[in-house]
C-alpha positions as CSV (number, residue, x, y, z in Angstrom):
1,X,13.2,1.7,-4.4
2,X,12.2,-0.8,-1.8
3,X,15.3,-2.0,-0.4
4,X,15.3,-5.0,1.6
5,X,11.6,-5.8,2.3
6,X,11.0,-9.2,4.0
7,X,9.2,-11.2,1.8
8,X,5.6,-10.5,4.0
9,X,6.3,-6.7,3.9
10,X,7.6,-6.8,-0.4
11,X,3.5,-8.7,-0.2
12,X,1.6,-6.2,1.6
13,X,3.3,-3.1,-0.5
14,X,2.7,-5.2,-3.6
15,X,-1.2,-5.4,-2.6
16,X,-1.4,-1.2,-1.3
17,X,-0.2,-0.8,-5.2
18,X,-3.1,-3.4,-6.3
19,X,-5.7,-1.3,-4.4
20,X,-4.3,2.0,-5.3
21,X,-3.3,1.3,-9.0
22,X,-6.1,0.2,-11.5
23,X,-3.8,-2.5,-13.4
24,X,0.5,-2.4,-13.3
25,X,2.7,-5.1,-15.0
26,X,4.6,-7.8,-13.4
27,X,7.7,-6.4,-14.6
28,X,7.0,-3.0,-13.1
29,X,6.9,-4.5,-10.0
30,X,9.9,-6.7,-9.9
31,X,11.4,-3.4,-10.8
32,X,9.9,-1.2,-8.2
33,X,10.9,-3.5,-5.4
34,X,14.5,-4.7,-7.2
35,X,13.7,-8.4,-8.0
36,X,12.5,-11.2,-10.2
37,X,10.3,-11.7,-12.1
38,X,10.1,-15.1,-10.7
39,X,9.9,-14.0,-7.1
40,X,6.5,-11.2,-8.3
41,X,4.8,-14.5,-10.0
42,X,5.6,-15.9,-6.2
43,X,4.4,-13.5,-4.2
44,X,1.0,-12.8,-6.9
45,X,0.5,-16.6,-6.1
46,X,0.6,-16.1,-2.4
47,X,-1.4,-12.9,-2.3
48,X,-4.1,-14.8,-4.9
49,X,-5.1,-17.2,-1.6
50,X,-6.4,-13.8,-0.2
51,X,-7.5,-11.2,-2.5
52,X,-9.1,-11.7,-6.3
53,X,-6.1,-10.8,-8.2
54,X,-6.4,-11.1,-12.2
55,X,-2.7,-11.7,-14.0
56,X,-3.4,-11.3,-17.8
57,X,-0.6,-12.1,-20.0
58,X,0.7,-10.4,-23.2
59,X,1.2,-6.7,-24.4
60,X,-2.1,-5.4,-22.8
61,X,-1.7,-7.6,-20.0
62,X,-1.4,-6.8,-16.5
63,X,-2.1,-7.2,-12.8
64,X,-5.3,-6.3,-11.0
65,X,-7.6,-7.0,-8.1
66,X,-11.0,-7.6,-9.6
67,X,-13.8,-5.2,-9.7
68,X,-16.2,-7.1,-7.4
69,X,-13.6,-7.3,-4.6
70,X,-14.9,-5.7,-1.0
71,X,-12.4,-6.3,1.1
72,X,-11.1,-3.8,3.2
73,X,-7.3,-2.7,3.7
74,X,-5.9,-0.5,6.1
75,X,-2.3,1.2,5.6
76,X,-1.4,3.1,8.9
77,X,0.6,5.5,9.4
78,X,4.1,5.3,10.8
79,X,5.7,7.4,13.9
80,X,7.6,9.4,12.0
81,X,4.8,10.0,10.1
82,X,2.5,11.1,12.1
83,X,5.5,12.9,14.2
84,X,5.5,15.4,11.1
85,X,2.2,16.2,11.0
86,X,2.5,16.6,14.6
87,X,4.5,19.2,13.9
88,X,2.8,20.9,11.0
89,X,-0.3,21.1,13.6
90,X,1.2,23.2,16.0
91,X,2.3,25.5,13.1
92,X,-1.6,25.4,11.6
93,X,-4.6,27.3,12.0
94,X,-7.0,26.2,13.9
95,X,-9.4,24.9,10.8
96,X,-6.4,23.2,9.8
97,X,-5.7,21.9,12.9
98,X,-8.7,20.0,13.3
99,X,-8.3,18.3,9.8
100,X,-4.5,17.5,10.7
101,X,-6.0,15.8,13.7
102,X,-9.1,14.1,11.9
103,X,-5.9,12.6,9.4
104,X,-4.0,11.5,12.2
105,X,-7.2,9.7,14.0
106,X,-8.6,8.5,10.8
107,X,-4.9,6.5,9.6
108,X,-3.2,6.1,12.4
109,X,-3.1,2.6,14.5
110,X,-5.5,2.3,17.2
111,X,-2.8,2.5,19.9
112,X,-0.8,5.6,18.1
113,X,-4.2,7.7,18.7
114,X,-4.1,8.5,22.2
């Protein structure tokens, strides 16, 4: 699905999932982003020097950021991204508009808003 990812990006998708996702197994994600096992234990390491991640092993086991965690994480959008809803704003009502805009302010990257 995620086809050549550097390692850094493969990290950062792997930790959107985490916050997004309230528990997936290591083996679904050496399967969503084609590799290893060995190479998600890895990266988990890595991304555990940054964000509370829990790894319980076993049939009910999983991986999770813990509850307690605060941290924030920002995913922005990409150009082509916000390109599209460029594009579905000029074809919007004007209600519309105004939330299409409000999206594209609220995820975009500070210098993709002007």
């Amino acid at each position: 699905m995620r086809d050549k990812l550097l390692p850094f990006d493969r990290r950062m998708e792997m930790l959107f999932m985490l916050v997004n996702r309230y528990r997936i197994t290591r083996r679904e994600l050496a399967e969503v982003f084609s590799v290893s096992d060995d190479t998600i234990d890895r990266d988990l390491i890595i991304l555990t020097r940054y964000v509370p991640i829990s790894i319980t092993r076993g049939c009910a086991g999983g991986v999770e950021i813990l509850n307690n965690y605060t941290g924030i994480i920002h995913k922005h959008l990409s150009q082509d991204e916000i390109d599209l809803l460029k594009k579905y704003q000029n074809n919007a009502t004007e209600a519309d508009k105004l939330i299409l805009k409000r999206i594209i302010y609220k995820f975009s990257a500070p210098e993709a808003r002007i």
